[in-house]
Z-matrix of the N, CA and C atoms (Angstrom, degrees):
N
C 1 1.464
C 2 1.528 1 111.45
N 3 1.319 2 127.48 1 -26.69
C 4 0.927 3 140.24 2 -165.53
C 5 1.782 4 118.73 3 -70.18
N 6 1.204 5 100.91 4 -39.97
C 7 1.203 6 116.44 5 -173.62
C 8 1.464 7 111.88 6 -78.53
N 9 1.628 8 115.91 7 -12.45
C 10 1.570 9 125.32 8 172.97
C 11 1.297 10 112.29 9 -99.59
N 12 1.139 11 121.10 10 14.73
C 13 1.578 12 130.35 11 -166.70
C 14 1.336 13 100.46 12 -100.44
N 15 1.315 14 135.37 13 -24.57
C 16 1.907 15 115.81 14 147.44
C 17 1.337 16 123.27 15 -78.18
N 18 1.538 17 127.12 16 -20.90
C 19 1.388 18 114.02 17 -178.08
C 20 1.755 19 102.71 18 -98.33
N 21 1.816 20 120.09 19 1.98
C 22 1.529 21 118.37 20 158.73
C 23 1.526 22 119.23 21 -60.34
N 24 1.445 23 78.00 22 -33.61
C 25 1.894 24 98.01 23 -164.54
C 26 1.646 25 96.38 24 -74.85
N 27 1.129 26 123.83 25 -49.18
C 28 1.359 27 125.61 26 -176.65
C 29 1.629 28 119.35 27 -61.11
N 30 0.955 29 87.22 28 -30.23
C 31 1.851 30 96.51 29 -170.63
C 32 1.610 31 84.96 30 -94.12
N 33 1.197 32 155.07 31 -35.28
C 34 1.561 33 139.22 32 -157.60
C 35 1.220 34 88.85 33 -87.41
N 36 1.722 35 122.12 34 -41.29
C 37 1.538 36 118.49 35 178.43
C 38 1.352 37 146.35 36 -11.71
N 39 2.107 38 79.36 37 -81.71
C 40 1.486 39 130.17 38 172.41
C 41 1.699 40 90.34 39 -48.79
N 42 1.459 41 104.86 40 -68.15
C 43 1.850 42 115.68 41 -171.40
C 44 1.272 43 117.15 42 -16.45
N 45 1.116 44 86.86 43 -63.36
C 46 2.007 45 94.88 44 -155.53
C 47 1.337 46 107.46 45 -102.65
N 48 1.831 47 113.09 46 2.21
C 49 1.622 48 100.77 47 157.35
C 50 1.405 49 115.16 48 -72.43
N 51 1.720 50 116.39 49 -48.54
C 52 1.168 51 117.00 50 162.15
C 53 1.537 52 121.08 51 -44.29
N 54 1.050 53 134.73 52 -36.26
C 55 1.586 54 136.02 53 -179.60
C 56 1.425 55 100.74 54 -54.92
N 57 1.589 56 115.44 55 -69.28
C 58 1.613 57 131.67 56 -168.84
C 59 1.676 58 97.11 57 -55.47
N 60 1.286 59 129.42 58 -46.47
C 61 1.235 60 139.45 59 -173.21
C 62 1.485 61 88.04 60 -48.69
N 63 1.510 62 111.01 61 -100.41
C 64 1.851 63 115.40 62 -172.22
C 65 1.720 64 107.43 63 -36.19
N 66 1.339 65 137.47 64 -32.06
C 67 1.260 66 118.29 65 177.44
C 68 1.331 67 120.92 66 -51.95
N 69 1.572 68 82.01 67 -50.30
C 70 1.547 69 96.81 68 -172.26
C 71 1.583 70 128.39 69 -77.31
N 72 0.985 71 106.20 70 -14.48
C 73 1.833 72 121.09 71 162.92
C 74 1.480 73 129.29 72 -92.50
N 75 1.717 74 115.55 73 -9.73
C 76 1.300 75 143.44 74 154.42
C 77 0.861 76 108.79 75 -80.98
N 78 1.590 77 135.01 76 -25.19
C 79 1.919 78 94.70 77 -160.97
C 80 1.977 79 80.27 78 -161.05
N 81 1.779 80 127.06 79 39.13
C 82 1.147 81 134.59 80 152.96
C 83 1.091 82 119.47 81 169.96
N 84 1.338 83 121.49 82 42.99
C 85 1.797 84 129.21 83 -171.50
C 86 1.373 85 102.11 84 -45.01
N 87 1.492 86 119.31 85 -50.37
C 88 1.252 87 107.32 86 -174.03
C 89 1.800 88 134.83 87 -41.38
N 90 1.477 89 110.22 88 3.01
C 91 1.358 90 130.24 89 179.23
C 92 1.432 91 101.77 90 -158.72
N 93 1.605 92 103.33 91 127.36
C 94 0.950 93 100.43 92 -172.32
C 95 2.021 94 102.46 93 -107.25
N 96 1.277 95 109.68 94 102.22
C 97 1.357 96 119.06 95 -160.54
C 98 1.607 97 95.11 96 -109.83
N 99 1.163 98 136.14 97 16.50
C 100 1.448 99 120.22 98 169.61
C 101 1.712 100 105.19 99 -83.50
N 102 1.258 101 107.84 100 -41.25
C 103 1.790 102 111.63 101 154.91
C 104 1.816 103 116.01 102 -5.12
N 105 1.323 104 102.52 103 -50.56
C 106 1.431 105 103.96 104 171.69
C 107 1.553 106 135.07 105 -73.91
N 108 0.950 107 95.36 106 -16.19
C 109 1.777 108 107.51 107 -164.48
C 110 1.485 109 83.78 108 -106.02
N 111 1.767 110 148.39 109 -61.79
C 112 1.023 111 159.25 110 165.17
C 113 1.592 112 101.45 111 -14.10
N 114 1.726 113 103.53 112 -64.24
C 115 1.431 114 98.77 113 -156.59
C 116 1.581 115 106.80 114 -57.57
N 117 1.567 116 111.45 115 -45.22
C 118 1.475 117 94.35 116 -175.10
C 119 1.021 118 124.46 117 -98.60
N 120 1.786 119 135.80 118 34.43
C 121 1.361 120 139.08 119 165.04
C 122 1.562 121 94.87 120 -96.19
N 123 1.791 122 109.48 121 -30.75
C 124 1.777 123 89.63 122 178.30
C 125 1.999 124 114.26 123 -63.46
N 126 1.294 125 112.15 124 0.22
C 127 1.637 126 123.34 125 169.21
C 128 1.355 127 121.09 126 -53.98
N 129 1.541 128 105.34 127 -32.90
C 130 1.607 129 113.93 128 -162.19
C 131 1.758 130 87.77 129 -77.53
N 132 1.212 131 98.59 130 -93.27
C 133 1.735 132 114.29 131 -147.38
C 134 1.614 133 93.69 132 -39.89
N 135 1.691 134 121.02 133 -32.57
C 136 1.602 135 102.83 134 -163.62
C 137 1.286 136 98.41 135 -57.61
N 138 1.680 137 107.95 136 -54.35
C 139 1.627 138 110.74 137 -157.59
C 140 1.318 139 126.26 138 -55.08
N 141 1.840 140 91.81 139 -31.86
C 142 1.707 141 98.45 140 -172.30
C 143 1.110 142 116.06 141 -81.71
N 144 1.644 143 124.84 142 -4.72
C 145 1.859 144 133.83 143 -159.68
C 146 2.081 145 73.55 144 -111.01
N 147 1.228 146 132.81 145 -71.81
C 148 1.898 147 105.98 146 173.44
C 149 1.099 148 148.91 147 -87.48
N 150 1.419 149 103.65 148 26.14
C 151 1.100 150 123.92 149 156.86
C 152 2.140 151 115.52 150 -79.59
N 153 1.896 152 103.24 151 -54.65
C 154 1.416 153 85.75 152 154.45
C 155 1.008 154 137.10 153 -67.95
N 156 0.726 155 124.76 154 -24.82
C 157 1.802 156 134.96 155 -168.77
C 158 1.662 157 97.16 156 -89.26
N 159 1.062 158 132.39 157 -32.45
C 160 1.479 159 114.64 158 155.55
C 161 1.888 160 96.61 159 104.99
N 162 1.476 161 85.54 160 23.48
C 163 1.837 162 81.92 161 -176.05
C 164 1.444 163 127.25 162 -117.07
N 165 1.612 164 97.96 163 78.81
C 166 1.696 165 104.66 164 -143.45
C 167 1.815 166 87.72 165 -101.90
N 168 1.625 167 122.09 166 16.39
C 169 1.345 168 94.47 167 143.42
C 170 1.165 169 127.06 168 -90.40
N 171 1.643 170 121.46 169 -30.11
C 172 1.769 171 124.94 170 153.84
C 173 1.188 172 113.41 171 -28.63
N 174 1.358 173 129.23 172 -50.25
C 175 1.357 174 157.83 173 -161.71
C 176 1.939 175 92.77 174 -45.70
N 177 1.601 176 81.53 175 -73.11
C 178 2.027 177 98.39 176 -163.14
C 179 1.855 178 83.92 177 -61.55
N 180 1.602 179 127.70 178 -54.23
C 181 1.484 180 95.80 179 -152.96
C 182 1.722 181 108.97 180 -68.16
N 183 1.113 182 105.54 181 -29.96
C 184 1.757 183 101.65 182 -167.67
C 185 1.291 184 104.74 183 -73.34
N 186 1.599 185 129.22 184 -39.28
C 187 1.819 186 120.00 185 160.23
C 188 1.371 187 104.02 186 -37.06
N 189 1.171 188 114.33 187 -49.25
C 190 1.817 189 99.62 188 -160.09
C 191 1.407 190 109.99 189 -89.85
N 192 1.116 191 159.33 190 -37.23
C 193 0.986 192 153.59 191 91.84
C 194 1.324 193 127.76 192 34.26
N 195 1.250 194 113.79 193 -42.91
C 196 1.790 195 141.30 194 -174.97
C 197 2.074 196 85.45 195 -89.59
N 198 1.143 197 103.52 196 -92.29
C 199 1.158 198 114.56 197 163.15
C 200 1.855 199 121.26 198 0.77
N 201 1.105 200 109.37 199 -82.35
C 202 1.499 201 145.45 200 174.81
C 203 1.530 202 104.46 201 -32.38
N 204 1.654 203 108.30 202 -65.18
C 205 1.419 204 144.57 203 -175.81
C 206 1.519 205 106.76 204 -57.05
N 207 1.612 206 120.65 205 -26.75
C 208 1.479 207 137.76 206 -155.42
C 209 1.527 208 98.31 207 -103.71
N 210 1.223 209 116.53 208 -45.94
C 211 1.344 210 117.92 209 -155.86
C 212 1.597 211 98.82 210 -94.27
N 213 1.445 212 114.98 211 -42.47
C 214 1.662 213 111.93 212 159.81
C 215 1.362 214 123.35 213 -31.66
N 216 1.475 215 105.06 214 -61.34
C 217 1.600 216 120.64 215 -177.45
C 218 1.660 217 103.12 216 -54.01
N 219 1.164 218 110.63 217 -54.19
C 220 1.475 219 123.65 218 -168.64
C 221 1.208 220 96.25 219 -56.52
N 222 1.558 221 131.47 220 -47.86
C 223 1.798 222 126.83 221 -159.05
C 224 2.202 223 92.79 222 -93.29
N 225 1.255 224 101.51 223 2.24
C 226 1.945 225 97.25 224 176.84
C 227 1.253 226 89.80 225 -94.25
N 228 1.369 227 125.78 226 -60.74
C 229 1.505 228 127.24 227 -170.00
C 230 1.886 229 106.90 228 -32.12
N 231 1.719 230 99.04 229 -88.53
C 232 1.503 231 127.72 230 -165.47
C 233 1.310 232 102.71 231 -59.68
N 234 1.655 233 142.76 232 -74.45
C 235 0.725 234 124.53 233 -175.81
C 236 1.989 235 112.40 234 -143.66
N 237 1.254 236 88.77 235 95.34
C 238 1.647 237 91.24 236 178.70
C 239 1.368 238 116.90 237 -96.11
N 240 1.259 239 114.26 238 36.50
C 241 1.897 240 133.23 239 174.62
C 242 2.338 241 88.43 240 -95.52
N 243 1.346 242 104.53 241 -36.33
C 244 1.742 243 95.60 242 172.89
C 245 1.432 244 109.42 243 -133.82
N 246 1.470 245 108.42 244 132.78
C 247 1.697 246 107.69 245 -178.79
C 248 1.247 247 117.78 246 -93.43
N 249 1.613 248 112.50 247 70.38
C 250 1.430 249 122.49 248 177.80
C 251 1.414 250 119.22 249 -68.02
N 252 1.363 251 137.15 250 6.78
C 253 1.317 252 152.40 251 -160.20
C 254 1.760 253 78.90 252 -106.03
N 255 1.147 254 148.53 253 -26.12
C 256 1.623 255 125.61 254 -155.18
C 257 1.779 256 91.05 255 -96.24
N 258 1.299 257 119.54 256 -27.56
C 259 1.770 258 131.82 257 163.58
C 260 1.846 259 105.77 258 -17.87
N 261 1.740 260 78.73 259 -49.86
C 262 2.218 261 85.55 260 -153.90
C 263 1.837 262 90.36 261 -99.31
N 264 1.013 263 118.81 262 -11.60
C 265 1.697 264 112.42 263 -171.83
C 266 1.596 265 131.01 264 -52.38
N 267 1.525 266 90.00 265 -65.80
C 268 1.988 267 101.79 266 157.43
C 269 1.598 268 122.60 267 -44.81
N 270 1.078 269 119.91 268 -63.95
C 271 1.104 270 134.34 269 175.56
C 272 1.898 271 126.51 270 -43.70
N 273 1.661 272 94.27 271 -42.75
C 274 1.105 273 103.64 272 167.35
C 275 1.578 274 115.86 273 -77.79
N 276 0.830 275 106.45 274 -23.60
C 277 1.711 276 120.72 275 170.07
C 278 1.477 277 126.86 276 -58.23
N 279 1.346 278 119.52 277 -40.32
C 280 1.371 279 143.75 278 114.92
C 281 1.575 280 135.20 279 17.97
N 282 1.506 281 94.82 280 -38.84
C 283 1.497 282 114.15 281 -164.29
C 284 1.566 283 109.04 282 -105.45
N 285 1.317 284 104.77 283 -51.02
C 286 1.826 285 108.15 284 175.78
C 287 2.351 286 87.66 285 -73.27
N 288 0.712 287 127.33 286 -56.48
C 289 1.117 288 123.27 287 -177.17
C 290 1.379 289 115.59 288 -35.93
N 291 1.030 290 145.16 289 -53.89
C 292 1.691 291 174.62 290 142.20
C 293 1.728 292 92.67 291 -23.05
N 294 1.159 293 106.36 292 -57.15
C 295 1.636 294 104.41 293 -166.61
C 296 1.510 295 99.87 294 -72.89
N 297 1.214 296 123.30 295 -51.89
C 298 1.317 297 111.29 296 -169.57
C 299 1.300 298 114.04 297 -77.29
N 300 1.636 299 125.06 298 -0.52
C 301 1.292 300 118.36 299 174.31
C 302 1.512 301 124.83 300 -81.42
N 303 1.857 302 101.49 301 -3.03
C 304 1.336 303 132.55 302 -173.51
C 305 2.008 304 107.66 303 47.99
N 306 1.500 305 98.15 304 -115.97
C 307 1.317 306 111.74 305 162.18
C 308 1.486 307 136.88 306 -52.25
N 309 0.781 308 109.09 307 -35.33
C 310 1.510 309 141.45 308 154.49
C 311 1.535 310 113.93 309 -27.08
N 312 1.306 311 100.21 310 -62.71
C 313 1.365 312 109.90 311 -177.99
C 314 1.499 313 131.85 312 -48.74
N 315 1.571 314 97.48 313 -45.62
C 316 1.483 315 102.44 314 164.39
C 317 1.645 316 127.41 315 -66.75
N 318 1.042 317 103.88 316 15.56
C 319 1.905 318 107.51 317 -172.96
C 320 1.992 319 99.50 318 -89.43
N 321 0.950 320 97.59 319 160.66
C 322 1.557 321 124.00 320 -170.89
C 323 1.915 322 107.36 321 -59.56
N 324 1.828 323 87.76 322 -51.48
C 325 1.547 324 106.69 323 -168.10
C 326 2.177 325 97.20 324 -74.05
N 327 1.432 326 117.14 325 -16.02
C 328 1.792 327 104.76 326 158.91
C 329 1.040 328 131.89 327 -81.46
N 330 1.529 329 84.93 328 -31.54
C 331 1.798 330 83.36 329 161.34
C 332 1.153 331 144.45 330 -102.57
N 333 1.360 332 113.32 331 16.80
C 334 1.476 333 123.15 332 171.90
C 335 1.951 334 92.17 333 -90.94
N 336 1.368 335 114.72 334 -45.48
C 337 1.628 336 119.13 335 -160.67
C 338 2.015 337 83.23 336 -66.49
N 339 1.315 338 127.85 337 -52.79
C 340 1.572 339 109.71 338 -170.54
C 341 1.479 340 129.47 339 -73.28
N 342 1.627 341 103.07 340 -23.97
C 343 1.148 342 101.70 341 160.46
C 344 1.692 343 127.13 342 -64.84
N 345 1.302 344 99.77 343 -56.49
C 346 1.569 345 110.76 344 171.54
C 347 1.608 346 118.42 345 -38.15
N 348 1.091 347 126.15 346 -66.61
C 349 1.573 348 145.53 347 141.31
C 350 1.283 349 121.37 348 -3.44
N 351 1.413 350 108.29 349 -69.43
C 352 1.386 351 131.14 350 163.89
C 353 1.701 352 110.87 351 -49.66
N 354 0.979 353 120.12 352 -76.41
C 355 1.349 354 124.94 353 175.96
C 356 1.795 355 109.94 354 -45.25
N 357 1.182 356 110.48 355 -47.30
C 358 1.628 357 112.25 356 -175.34
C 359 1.830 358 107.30 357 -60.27
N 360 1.563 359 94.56 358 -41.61
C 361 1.481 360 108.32 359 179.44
C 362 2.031 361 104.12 360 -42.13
N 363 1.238 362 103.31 361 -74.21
C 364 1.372 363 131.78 362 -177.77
C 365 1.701 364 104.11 363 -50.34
N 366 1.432 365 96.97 364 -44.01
C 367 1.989 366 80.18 365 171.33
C 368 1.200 367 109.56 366 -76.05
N 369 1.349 368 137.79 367 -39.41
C 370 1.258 369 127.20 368 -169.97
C 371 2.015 370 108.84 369 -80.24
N 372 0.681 371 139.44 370 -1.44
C 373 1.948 372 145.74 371 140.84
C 374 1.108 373 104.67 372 -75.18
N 375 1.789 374 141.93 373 -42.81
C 376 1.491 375 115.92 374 154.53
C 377 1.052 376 131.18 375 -44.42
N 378 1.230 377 120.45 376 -60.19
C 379 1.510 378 121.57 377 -177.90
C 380 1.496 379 117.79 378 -61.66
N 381 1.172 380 115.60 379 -58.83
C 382 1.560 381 118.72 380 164.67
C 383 1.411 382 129.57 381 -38.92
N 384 1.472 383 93.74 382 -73.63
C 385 2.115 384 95.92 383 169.52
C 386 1.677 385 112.19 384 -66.37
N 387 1.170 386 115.32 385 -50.93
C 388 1.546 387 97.69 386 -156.09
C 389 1.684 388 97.55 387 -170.35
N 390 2.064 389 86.33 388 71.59
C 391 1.676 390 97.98 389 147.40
C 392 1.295 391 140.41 390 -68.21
N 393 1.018 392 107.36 391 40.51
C 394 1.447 393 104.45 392 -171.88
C 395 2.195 394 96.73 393 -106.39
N 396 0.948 395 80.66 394 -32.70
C 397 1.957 396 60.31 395 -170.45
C 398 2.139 397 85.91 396 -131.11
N 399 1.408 398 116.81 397 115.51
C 400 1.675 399 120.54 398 177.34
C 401 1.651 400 110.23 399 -56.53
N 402 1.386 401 129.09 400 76.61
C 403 1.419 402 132.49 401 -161.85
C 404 1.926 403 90.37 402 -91.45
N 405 1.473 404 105.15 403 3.38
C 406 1.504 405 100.97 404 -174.48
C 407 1.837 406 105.85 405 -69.95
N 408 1.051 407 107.18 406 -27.63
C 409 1.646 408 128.66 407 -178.11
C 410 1.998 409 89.57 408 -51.45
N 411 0.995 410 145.76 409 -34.10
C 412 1.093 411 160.16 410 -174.37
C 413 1.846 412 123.68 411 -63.28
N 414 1.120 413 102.85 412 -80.94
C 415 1.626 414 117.86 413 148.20
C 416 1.219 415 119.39 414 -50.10
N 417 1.712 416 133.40 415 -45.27
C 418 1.049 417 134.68 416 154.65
C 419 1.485 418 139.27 417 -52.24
N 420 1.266 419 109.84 418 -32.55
C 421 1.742 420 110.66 419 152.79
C 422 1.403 421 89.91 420 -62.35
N 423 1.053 422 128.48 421 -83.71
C 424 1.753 423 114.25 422 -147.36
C 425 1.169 424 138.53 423 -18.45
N 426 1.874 425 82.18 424 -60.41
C 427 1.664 426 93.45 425 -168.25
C 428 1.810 427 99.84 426 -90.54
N 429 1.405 428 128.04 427 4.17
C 430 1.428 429 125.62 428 148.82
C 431 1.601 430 125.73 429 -46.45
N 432 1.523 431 118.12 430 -19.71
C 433 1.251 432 110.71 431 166.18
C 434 1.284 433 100.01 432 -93.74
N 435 0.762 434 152.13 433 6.54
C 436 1.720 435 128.41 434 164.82
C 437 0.965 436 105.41 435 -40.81
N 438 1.868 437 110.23 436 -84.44
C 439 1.350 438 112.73 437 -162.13
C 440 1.784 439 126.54 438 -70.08
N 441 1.628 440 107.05 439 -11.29
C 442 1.301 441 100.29 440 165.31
C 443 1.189 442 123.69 441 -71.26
N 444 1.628 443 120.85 442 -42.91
C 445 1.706 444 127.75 443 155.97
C 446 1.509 445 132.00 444 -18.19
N 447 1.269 446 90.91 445 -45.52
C 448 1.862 447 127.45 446 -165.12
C 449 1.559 448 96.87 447 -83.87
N 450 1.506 449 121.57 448 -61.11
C 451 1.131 450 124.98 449 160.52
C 452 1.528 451 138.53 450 -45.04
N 453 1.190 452 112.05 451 -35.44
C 454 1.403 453 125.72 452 158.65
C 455 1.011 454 148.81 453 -70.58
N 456 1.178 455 93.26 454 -42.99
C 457 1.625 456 119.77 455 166.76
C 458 1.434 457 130.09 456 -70.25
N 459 1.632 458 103.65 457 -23.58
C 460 1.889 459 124.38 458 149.64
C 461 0.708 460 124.83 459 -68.19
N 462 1.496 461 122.39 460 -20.45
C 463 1.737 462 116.14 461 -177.42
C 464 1.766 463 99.52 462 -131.22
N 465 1.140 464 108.01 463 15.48
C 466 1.583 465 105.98 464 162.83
C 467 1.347 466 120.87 465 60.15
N 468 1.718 467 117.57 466 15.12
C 469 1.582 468 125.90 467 -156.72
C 470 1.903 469 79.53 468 -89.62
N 471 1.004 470 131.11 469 80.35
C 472 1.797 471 105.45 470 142.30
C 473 1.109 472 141.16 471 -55.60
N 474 1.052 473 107.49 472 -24.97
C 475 1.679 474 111.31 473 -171.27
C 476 1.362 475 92.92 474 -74.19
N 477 1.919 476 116.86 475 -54.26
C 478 1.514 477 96.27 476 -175.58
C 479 1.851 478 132.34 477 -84.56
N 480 1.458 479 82.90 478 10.65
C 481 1.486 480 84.63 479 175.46
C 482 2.021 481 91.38 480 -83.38
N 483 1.256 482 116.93 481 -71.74
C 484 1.743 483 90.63 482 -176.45
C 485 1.330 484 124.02 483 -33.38
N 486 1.255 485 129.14 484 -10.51
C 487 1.296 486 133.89 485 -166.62
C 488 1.817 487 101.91 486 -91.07
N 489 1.330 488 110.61 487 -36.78
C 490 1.497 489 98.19 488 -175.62
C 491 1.566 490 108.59 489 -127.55
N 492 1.618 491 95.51 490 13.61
C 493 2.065 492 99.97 491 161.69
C 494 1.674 493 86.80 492 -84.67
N 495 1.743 494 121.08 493 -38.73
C 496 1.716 495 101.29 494 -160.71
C 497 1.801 496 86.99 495 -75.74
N 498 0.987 497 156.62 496 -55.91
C 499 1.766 498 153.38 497 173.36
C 500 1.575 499 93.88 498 -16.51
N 501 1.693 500 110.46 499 -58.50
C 502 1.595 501 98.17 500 -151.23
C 503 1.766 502 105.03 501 -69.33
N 504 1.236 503 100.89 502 -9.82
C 505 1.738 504 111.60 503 -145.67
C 506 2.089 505 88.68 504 -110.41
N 507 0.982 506 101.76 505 -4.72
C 508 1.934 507 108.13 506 168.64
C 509 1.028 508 86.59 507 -104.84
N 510 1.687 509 148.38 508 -95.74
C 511 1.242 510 124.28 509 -145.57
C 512 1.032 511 125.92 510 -90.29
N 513 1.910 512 128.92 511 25.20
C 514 1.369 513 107.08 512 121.21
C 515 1.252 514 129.85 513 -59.01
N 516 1.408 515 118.26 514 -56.34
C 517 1.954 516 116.67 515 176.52
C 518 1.554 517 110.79 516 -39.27
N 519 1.119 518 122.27 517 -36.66
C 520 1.259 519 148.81 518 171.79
C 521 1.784 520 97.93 519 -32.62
N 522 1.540 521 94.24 520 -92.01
C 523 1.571 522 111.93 521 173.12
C 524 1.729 523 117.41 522 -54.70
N 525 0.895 524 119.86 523 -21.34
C 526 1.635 525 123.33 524 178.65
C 527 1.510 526 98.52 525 -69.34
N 528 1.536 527 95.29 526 -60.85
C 529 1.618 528 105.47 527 -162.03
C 530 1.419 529 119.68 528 -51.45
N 531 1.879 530 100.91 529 -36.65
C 532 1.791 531 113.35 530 172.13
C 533 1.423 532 112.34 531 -49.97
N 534 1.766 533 104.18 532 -67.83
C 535 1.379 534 108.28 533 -163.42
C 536 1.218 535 108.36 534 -68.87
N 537 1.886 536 140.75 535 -35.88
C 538 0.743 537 112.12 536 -166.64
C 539 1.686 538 135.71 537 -96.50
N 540 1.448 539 83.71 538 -20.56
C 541 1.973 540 98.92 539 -179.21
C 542 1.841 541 94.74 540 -135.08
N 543 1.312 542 121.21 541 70.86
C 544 1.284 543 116.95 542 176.68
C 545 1.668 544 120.37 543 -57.60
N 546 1.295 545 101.54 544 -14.56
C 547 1.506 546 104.07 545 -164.54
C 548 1.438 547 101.08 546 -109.67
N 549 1.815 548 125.79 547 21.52
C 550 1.230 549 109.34 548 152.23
C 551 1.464 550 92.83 549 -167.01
N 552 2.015 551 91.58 550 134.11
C 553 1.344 552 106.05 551 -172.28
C 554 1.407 553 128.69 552 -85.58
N 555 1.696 554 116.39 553 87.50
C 556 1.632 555 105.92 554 -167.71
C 557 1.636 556 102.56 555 -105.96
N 558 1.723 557 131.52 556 16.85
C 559 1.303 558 112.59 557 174.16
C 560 1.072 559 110.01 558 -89.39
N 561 1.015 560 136.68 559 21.16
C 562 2.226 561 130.04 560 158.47
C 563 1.158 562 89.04 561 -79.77
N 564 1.240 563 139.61 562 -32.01
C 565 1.686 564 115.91 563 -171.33
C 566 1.564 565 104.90 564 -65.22
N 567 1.451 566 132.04 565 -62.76
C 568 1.428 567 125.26 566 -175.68
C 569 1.595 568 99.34 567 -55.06
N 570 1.346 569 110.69 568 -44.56
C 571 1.331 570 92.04 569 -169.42
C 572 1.357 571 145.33 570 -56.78
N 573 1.373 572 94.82 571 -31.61
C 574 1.818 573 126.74 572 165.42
C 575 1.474 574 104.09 573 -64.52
N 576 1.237 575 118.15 574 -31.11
C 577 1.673 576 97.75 575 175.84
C 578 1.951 577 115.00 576 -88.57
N 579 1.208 578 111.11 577 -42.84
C 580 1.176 579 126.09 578 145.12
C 581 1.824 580 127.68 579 -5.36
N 582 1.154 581 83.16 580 -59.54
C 583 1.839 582 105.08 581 -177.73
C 584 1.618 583 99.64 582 -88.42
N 585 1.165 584 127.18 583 -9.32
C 586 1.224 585 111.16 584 155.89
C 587 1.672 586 119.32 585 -60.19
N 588 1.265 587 110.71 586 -28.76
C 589 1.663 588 119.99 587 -161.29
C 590 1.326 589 98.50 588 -55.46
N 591 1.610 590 119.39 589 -71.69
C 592 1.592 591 123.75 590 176.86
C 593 1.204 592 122.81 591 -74.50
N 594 1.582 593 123.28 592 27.48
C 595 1.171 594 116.80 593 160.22
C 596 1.615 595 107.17 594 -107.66
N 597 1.534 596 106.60 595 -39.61
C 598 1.268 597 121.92 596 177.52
C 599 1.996 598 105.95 597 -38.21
N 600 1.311 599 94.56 598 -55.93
C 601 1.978 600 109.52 599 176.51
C 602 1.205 601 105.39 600 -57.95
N 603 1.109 602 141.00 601 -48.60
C 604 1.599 603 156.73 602 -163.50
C 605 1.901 604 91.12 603 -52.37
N 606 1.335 605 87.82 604 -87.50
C 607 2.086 606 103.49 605 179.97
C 608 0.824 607 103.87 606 -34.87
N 609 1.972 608 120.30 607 -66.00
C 610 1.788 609 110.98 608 -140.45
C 611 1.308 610 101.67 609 -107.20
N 612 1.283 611 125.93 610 -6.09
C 613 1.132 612 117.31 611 163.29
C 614 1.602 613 140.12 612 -138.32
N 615 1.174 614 116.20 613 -12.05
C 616 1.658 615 142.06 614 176.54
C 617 1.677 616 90.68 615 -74.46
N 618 1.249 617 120.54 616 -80.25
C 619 1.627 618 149.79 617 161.58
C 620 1.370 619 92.00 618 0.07
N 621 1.357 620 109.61 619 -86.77
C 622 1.679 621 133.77 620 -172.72
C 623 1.074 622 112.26 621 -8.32
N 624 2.191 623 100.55 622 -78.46
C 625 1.099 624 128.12 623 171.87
C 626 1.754 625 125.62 624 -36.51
N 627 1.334 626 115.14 625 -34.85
C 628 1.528 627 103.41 626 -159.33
C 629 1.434 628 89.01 627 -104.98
N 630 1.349 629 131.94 628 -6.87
C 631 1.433 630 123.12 629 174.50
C 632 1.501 631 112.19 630 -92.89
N 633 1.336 632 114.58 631 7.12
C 634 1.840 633 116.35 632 168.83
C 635 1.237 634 110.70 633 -94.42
């Protein structure tokens, strides 16, 4: 049975896109909503035909790609007056990239080039689409722990990684708090809890260490 279990998958695929297809052009052409049911039955046969075959860098580009291809269509359909589909594009790009870099990936010098990248990506769609309020500050914390993670985690410093995840994690609140409500100061509240993190390491465990 086993050995018919990619061309089941292929033929139930093919099936019931065509099924959703004629439903949906019989009885509401005016939207074409089989698009949905399509996108994730094309999930089966890819995954299950590289998954045996053992070809899980095909794997990451044709997901994203699949992906990519979905959310385009989706932002032409609903509303192609804004191209919010180019938001998720880079990022998803990211993923077959990462895989094929294998080992690689975990090094210092990928994640300084994807974070950096990433962030440049995101400033340049701020400024372009919609300078009016820098929401790039947003995506940019995020993908700022990569490379501190990556960094830390090579040289085994915990104590000083809480020390400059709680830095990265104040002057974002920091920057939120400016741009967004300048005229009332509520980031000491996260921050004060925050600064518990590297003190908490300091006592029960930094402490510990240098007194044995």
């Amino acid at each position: 049975m086993k050995k018919f279990d990619l061309g089941f998958a292929v033929a139930g695929c093919v099936m019931s896109i065509v099924f959703f297809m004629l439903v949906n052009f019989l009885t509401s052409p005016q939207y074409p909503w089989f698009i949905y049911p399509s996108f994730v039955l094309l999930f089966w046969p890819i995954g299950l035909y590289c998954v045996k075959y053992g070809k899980h860098k095909q794997l990451s580009l044709i997901y994203s790609a699949l992906i990519i291809a979905f959310l385009t269509a989706e932002n032409y359909i609903n509303s192609p007056q804004y191209p919010w589909s180019i938001y998720a594009i880079y990022p998803i790009f990211w993923w077959p990239i990462l895989v094929h870099l294998e080992k690689r990936a975990r090094t210092m010098t990928v994640a300084l080039a994807g974070s950096i990248s990433i962030i440049l990506y995101y400033s340049i769609l701020n400024v372009l689409l919609s300078p009016a309020y820098p929401w790039a500050i947003y995506p940019a914390f995020v993908v700022l722990w990569w490379p501190l993670v990556i960094y830390h985690t090579k040289k085994k410093t915990f104590f000083e990684f809480s020390i400059h995840a709680s830095l990265l994690i104040s002057v974002f609140f920091i920057c939120v708090n400016i741009i967004s409500t300048p005229n009332t100061i509520w980031a000491v509240y996260p921050i004060f809890c925050v600064l518990w993190w590297p003190l908490s390491m300091y006592y029960f465990v930094f402490k510990r260490k240098l007194t044995k």
